[in-house]
LUMZA-95749 format. One record per residue: residue in one letter; x, y, z of N, C-alpha, C in turn. Coordinates in steps of 0.05 Angstrom, whole numbers, plus 32768, in hexadecimal, padded with zeros to 4 digits. Last residue first. Layout:
BEGIN
AXYZXYZXYZ ...
//
This chain:
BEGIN
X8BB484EA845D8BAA84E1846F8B9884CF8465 X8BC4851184338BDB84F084378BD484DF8452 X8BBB853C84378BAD852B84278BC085058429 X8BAC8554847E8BB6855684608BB8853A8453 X8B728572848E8B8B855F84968B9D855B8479 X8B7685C184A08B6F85A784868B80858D8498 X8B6985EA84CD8B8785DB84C58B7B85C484B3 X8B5C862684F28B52860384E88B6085FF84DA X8B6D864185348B7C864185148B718624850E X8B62867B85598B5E8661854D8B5E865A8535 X8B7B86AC857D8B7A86A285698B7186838569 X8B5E86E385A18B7186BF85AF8B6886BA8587 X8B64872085A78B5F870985A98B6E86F985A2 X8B7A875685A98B8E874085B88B82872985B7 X8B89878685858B778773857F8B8687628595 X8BA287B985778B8887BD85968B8087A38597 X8BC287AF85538BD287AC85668BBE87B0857F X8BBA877C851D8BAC879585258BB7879D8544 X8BEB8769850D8BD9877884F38BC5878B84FF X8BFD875185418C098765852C8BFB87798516 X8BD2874C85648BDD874985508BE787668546 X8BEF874F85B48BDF875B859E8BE7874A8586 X8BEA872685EA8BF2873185D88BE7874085BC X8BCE870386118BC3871C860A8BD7872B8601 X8BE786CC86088BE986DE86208BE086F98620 X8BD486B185E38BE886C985D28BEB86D985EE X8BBD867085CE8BC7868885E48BDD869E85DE X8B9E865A85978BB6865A859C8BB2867485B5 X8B87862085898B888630858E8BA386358599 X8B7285F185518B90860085588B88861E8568 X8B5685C685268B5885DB853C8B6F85D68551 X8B52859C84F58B6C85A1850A8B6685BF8515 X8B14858184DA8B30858C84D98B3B859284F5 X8AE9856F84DA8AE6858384D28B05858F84D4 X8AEA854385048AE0853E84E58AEB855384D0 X8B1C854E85358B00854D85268AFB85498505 X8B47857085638B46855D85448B2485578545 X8B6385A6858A8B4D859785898B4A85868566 X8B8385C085B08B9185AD85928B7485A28599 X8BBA85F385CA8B9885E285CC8B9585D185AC X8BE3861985BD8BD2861385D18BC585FF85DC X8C0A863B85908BF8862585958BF9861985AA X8C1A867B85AB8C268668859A8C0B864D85A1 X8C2A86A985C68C1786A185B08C24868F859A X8C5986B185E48C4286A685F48C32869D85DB X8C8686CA85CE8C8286CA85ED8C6E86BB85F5 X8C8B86C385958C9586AA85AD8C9486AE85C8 X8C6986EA858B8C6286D085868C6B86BE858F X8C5A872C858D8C6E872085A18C6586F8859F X8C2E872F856D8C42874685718C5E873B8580 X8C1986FE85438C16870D855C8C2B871C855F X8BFC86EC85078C1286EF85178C1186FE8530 X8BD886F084DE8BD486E284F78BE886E98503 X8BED870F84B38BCD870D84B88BC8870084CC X8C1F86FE84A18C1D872084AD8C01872584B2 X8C2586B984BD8C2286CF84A78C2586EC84BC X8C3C869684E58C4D86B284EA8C4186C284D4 X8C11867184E88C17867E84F68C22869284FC X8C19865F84AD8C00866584BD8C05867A84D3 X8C44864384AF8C40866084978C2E867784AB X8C4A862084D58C59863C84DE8C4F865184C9 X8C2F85EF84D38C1D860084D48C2E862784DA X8C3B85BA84BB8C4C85CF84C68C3985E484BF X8C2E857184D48C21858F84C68C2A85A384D2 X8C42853384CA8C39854A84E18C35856284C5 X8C3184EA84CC8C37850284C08C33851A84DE X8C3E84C484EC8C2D84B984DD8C3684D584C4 X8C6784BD852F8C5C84D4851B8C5484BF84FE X8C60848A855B8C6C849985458C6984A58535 X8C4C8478858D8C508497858C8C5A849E8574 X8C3F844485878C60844985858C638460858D X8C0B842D85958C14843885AD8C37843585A2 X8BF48463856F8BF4845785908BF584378580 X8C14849A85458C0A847685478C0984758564 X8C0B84DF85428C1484C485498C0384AB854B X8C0B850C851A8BFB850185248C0984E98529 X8C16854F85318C20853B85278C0A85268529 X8C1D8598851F8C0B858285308C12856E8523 X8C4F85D585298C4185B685198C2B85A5852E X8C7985EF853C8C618603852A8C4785E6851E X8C9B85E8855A8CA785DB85428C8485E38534 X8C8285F9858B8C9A8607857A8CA585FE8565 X8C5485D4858D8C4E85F0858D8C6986038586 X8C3B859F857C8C5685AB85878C6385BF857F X8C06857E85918C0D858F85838C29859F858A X8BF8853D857D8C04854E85888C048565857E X8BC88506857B8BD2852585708BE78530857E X8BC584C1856F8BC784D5857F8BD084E68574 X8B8A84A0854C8BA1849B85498BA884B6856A X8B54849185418B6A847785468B8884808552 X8B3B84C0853F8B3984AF85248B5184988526 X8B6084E7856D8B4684EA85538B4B84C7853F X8B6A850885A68B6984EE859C8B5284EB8582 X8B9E853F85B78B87853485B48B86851B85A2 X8BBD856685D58BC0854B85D18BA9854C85C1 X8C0185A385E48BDD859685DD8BDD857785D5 X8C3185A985DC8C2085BF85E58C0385B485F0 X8C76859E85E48C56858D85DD8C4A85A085EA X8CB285AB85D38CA685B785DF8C8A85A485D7 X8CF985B385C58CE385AC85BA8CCB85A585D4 X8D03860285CD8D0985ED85D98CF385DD85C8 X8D16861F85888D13861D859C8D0F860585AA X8D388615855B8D4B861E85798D3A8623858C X8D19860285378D26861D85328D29862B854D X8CFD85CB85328CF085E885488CFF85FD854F X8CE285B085048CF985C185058CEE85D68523 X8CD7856C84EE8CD1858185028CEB85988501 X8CF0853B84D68CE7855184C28CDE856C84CF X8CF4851A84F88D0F851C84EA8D08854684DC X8CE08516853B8CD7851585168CED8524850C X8CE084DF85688CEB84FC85538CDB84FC853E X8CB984C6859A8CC784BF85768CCE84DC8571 X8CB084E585D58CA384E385BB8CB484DC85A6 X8CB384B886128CBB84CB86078CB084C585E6 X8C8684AF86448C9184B1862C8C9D84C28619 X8C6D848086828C82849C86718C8D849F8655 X8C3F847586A88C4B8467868C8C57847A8681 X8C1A846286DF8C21847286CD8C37846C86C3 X8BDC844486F08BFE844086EA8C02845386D6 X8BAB844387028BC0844F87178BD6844B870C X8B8D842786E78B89842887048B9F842E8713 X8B77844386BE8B5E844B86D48B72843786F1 X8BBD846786AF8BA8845386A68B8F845386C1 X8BDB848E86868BD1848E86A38BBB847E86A0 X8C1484AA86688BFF84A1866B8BF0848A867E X8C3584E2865D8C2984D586708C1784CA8664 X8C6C84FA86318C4C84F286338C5284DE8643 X8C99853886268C92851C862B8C7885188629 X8CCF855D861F8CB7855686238CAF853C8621 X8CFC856D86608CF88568863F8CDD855D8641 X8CEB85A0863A8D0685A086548D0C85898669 X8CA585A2863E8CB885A586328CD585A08649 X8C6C858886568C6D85A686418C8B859E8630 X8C50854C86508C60855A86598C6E85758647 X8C07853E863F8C24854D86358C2F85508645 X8BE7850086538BF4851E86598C0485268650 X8BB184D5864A8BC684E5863F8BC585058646 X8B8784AA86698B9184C386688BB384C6865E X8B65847286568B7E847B86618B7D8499865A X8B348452863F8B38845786628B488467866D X8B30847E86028B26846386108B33846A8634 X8B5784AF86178B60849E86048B4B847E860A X8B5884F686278B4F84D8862D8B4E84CB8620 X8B8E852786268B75851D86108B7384F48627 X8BAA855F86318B9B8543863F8B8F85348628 X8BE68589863F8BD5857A862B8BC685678636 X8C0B859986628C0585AA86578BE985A78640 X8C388592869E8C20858586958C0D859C8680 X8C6D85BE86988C5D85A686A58C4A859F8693 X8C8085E686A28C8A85DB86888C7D85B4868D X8C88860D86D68C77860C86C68C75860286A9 X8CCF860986D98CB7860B86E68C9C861286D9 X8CEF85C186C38CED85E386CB8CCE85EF86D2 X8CE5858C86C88CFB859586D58CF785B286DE X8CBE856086B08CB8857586C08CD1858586CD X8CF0852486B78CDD853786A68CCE855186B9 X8D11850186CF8D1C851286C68D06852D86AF X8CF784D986EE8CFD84D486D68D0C84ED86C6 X8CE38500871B8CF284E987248D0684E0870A X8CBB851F86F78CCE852D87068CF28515870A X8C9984EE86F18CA084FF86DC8CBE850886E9 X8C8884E5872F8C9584C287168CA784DA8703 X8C748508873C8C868505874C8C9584F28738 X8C49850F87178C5A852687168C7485198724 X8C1584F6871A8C2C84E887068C5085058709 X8BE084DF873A8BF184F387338C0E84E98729 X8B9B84CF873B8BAF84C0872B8BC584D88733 X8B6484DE874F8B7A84DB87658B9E84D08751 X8B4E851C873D8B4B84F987398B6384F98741 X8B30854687578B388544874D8B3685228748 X8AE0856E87458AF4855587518B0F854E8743 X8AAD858C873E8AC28583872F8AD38574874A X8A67859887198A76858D87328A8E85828728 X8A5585AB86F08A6885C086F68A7085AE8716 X8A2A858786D88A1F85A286EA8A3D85AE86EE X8A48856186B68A3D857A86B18A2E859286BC X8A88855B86DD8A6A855886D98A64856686C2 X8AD2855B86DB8AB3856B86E08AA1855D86D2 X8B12854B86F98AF3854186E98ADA855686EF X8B4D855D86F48B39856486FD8B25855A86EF X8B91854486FB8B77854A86EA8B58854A86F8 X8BCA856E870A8BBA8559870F8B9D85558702 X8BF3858F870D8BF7857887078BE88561870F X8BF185BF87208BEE85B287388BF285968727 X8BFA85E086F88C0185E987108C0785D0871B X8BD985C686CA8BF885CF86C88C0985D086DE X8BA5859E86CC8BB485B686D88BCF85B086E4 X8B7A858986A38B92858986AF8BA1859986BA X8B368578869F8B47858A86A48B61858786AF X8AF78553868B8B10854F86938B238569868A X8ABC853E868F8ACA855F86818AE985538696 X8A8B8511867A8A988523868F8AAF85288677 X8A6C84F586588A64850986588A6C85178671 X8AA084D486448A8284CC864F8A6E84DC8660 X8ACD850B863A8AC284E186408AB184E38651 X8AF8852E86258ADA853286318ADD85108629 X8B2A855F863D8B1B854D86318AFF8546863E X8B5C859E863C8B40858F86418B3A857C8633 X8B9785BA86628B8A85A9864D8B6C85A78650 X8BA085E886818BB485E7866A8BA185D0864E X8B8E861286BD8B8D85FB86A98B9A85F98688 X8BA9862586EF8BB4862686D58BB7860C86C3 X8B97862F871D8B988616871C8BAB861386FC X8B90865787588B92865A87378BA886388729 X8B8F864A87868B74864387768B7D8655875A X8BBD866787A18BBE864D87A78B9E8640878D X8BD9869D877B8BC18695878B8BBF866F8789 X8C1D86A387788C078694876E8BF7868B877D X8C4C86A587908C4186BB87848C1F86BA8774 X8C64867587998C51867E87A38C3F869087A5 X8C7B865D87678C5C865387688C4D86688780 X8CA88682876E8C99868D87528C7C867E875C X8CBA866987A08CB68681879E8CA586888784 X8CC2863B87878CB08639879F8CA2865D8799 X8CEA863387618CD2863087538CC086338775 X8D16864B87818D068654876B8CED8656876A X8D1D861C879F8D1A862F87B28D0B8649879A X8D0D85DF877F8D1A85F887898D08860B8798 X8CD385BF87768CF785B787718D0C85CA8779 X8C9B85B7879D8CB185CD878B8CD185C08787 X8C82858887AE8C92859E87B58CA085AC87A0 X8C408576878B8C61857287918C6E858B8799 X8C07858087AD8C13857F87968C2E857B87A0 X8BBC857C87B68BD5856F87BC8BE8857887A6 X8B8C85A8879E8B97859187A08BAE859787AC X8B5B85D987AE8B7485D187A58B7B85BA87AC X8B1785BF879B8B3085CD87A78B4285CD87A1 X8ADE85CC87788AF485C687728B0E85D08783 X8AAA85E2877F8ABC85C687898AD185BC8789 X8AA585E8873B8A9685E7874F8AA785D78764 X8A9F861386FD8AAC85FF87048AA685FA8729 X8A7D862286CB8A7D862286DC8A8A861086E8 X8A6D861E86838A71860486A18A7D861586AD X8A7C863F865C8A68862586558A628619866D X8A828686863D8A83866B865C8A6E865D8654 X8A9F868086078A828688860D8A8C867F8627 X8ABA86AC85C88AC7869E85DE8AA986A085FB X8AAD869F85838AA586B285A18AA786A085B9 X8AB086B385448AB6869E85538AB986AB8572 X8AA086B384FF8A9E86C485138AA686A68529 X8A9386A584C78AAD86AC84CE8AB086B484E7 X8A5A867C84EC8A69868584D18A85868E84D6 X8A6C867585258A53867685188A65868C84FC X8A79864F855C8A81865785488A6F86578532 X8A99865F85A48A75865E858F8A8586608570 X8AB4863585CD8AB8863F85B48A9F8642859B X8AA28634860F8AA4862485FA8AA5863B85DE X8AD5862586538AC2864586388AB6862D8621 X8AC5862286998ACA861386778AC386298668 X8AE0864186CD8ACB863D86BD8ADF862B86A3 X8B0E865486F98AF1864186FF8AD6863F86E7 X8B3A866D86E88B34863F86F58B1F863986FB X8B55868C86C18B42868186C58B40866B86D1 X8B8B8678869E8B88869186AB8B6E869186C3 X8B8B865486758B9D865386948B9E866586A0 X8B45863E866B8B55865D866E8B6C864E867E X8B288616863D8B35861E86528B478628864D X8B04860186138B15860886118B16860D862D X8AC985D785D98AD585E785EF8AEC85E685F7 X8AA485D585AB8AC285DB85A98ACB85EB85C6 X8A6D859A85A58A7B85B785B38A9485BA85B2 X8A64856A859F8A688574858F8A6785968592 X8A7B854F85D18A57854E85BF8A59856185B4 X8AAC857385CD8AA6856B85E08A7E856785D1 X8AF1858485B88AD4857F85AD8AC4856885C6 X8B2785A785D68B10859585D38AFB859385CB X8B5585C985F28B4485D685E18B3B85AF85E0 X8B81860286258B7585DB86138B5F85E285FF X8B80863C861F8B90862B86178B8D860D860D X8B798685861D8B69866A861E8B83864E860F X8B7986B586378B9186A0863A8B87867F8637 X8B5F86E486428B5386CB864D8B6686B08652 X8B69870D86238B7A870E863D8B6B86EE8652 X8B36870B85F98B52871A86038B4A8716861C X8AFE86F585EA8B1D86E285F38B3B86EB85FE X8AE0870585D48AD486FD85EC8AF486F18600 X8AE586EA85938AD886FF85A88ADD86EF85BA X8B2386D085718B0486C885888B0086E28597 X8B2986C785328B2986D785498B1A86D58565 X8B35868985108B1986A285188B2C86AD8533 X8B3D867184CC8B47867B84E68B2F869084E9 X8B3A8642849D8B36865884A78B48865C84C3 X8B64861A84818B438614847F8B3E86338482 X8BA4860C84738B89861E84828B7A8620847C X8BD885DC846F8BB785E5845B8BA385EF846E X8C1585CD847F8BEF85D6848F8BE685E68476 X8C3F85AF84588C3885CF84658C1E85C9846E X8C61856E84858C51857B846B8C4585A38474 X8C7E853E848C8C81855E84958C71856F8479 X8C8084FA84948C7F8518847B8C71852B848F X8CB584D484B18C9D84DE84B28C9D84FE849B X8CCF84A584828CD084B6848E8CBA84C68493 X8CC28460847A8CC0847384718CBD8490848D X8CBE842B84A18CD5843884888CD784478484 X8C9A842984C18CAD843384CA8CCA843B84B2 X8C748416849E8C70843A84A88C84843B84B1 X8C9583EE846F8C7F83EF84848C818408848E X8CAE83EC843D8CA083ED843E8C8F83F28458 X8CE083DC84538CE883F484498CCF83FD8445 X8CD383AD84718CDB83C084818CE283D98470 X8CCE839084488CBB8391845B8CC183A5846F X8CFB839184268CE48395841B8CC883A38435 X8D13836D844A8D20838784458D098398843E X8CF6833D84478CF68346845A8D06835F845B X8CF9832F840D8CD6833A84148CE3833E8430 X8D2C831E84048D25833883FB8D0D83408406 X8D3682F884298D46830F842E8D32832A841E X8D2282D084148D1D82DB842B8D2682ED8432 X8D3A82D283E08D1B82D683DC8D1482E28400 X8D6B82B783F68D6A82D683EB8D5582E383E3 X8D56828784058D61829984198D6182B6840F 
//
């Protein structure tokens, strides 16, 4: 009995859930400035056949793809967007949030995520809370799945524009960030059921009063990314616990006196979360804010990130 006792204490002090998740510092590879990128407001981000492409929430009718050639890095249009109307969407929760959406050209769609499966281009939009499929000619469509009314219903999506902010396609299912207030993940299967989640803590996350917040998704090497853009980190979770494996505090990075932006919690903060062989890309939207270091400079930052060694 006390042999049973010990390999089953043993077994649980030992298994991933024993051990606390490690909060480790981000190891920077590089960072590139992107031509081509002030005031574009580039935000999802994706490796797509081995292309680094991105979307504007500023912009609704093109793809950009990320040229990157030695230290140099250049914001390009890749796709054309085609066909694409406005969708159906949920009534506004107030008399507020009506007035601020209406101020808003009905076709500014304010894309937030991108993925790519089987050589179509998938887009999430923030606005309208719904995902858009494109071709590679630029024919687009939405897909009939909508998860806003379930979210809302459940107590998520509450404030205005804090919606749908991340996509990544998972094998058949789609993954959605809910932004924040409070955040969450959708996931959305080919035939229509949607599935609510809230994310495991990490003991070791610090998001220093601000709200906790999911910016971005992406799917690399078995496992799921987050990126959670006020606690300055990308995590990597287990499917299907969601439980952080490790995360990476990328704040050095971010607030040095060589990247930092002039105004950093108004808007420039991590964006877009693309994973790959080659490390942890990190864009980041700075709402056409200046850097600090140079104050005419308003490009869009992108930040490569080592995985760290306990991977």
């Amino acid at each position: 009995m006390i042999k049973h006792y010990f390999y089953l204490i043993a077994g649980v002090l030992l298994s991933p859930a024993g051990f606390t998740t490690e909060v480790t510092p981000a190891k920077k590879i590089t960072h590139y400035w992107l031509d081509g990128s002030a005031g574009e407001g580039t935000s999802g981000l994706s490796f797509c056949d081995g292309e680094l492409l991105t979307v504007s929430d500023k912009n609704s009718e093109e793809i950009f793809k990320i040229k990157l050639e030695g230290r140099r890095a250049k914001l390009e249009s890749y796709l054309k967007l085609s066909s694409l109307l406005v969708p159906k969407k949920d009534k506004p929760r107030n008399f507020w949030h009506f007035i601020l959406d209406f101020t808003r050209p009905p076709g500014a769609m304010d894309f937030e995520g991108i993925t790519c499966s089987d050589n179509l281009i998938y887009l999430v939009s923030e606005r309208y809370n719904r995902i858009a499929e494109i071709d590679r000619q630029g024919n687009a469509r939405w897909l009939d799945t909508m998860w806003s009314s379930e979210a809302k219903a459940r107590g998520y999506m509450q404030g205005f524009n804090l919606a749908s902010e991340g996509l990544v396609k998972v094998g058949d299912d789609f993954w959605v960030a809910m932004e924040s207030e409070p955040r969450g993940l959708v996931k959305l299967s080919p035939n229509g059921d949607v599935q609510l989640f809230t994310l495991p803590p990490v003991a070791g996350l610090n998001f220093r009063g601000e709200v906790e917040d999911l910016g971005a998704l992406d799917y690399y090497n078995g496992a799921l990314f987050t990126l959670e853009g006020n606690a300055h980190a990308v995590c990597r979770r287990t499917l299907p616990s969601l439980k952080a494996d490790w995360c990476l505090d990328y704040r050095m990075h971010e607030r040095s006196s060589e990247l930092q932006y002039e105004a950093t919690r108004k808007g420039a903060k991590g964006d877009g979360l693309a994973v790959g062989k080659e490390g942890i890309f990190i864009v980041f939207d700075n709402s056409d804010v200046s850097r600090s270091a140079a104050p005419k400079d308003r490009r869009a930052l992108l930040l490569q990130l080592a995985f760290p060694d306990i991977d």
